[in-house]
Each structure stands twice: as C-alpha cells, then as structure tokens.
N, C-alpha and C positions, 0 to 999 in steps of 0.2 A: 504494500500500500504506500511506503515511504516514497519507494522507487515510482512507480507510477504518478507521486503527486510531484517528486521533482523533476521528472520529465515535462510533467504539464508545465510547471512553473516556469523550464526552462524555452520551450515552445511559448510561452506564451509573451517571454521576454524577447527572445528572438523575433515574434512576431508585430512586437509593438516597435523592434528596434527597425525593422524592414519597414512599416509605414511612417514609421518618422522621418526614414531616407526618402521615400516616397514623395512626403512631404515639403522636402526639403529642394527635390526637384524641382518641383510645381512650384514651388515659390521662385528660385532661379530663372528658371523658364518665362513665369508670369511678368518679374523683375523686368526684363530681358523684352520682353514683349513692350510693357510700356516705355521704355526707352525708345526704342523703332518707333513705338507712336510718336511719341515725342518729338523726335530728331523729322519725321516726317511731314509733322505738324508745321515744323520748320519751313522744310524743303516746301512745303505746297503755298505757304504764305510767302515766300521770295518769288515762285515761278508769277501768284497771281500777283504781284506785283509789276514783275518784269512784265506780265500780261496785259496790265494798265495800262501802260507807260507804251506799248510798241501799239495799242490800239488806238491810242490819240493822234502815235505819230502815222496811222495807217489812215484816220481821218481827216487827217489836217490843220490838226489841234495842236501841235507839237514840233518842233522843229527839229526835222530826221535826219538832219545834216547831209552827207551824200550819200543816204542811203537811198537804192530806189522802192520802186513799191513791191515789185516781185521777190527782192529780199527779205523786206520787211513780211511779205504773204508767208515767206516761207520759214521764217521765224515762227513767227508767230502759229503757224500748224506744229510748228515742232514743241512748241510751248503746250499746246491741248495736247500732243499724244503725251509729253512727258508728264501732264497733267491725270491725265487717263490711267497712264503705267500707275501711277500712285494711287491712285483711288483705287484700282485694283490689288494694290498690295497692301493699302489699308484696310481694305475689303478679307483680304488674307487673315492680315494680322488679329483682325477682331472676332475671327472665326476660332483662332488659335485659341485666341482668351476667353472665346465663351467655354472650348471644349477642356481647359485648363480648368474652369470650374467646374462644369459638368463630375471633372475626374476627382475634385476636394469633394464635392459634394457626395460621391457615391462611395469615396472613403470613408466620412463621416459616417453615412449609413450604415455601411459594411462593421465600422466599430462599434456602432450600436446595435446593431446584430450578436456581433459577438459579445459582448458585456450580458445581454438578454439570455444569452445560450449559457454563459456560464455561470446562470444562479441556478441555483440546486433545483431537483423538481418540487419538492413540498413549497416553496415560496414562490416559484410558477403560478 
C-alpha cells in the first residue's frame, strides 16, 4: 500500500511538473505573439502614413518633386499589397492567440478533472 501510494505521489508530481512546462510554453509563445503584434502595429501605422503622404502627392495636393505619376501609381500599389501582406499576418497572428488560449483553457479543465478524480469515492 506504501509502495503504490508513493508511486501515485510521484506521478502525480511529475504530472503537475509536465503542465507547469506546458504552461510555461504558452506563456513564451503568447509573450512572443504580442510583441509581433506590437512591432506590426508599428509597421502598418508608418506604411498608412507613407500612404497619406504619396496620395496627396498623386492628387495634386503635395509637391512630388520629380517624381512622375506612374511612379508614384506604382508606389503606392506596393504600399496596399504590403499593406495586405500585414493584415494577413495579423490575421495569423490573432488566430495563434486565440488557439494559445483555447490550449490554457483546456489545461485548466483537464486539472480540474483531475483534482475531481482524485477524491476518494465516499466524498464523490
């Protein structure tokens, strides 16, 4: 009986030591995620700036110096795909974070599982 309850004991340390690494990931990861946001959040507030700035000069608001207008067209399309590229990789990254929770979430449960299973049955 000794033997078999220090086996559980020991499983059961080991098991709590495995979701704390678990844990530990998902926060790294999570970290990790919103920095990218972050940093992205950056990059899409500079492009619509630059976006501004080459659409006034593509109306005639702005003085585009010697640039012409087929350059400035062609900027400025490059400006919306890389604008595009990003919304699509923010698009990514939000997906990332939902399923980072999703996976805390279902650990939580899973230890609540277990905690349930390991009271005796008469307190059941």
């Amino acid at each position: 009986a000794k033997r078999a309850l220090r086996r559980r004991r020991k499983l059961e340390k080991e098991t709590k030591q495995l979701i704390k690494q678990e844990e530990l990931k998902r926060l790294h990861k999570a970290q990790a995620v919103q920095r990218q946001l972050e940093e992205l959040e950056e990059r899409q507030r500079a492009l619509e700036i630059s976006g501004v700035e080459l659409e006034r000069e593509l109306r005639g608001e702005a003085d585009s110096g010697t640039k012409d207008e087929s350059q400035m067209l062609h900027e400025w399309l490059e400006l919306v795909l890389e604008k595009n590229k990003l919304m699509r990789y923010e698009s990514e990254l939000l997906i990332i974070a939902q399923q980072l929770e999703l996976e805390d979430h279902q650990s939580r449960l899973e230890q609540k599982l277990r905690e349930k299973m390991a009271i005796d049955g008469k307190s059941k």
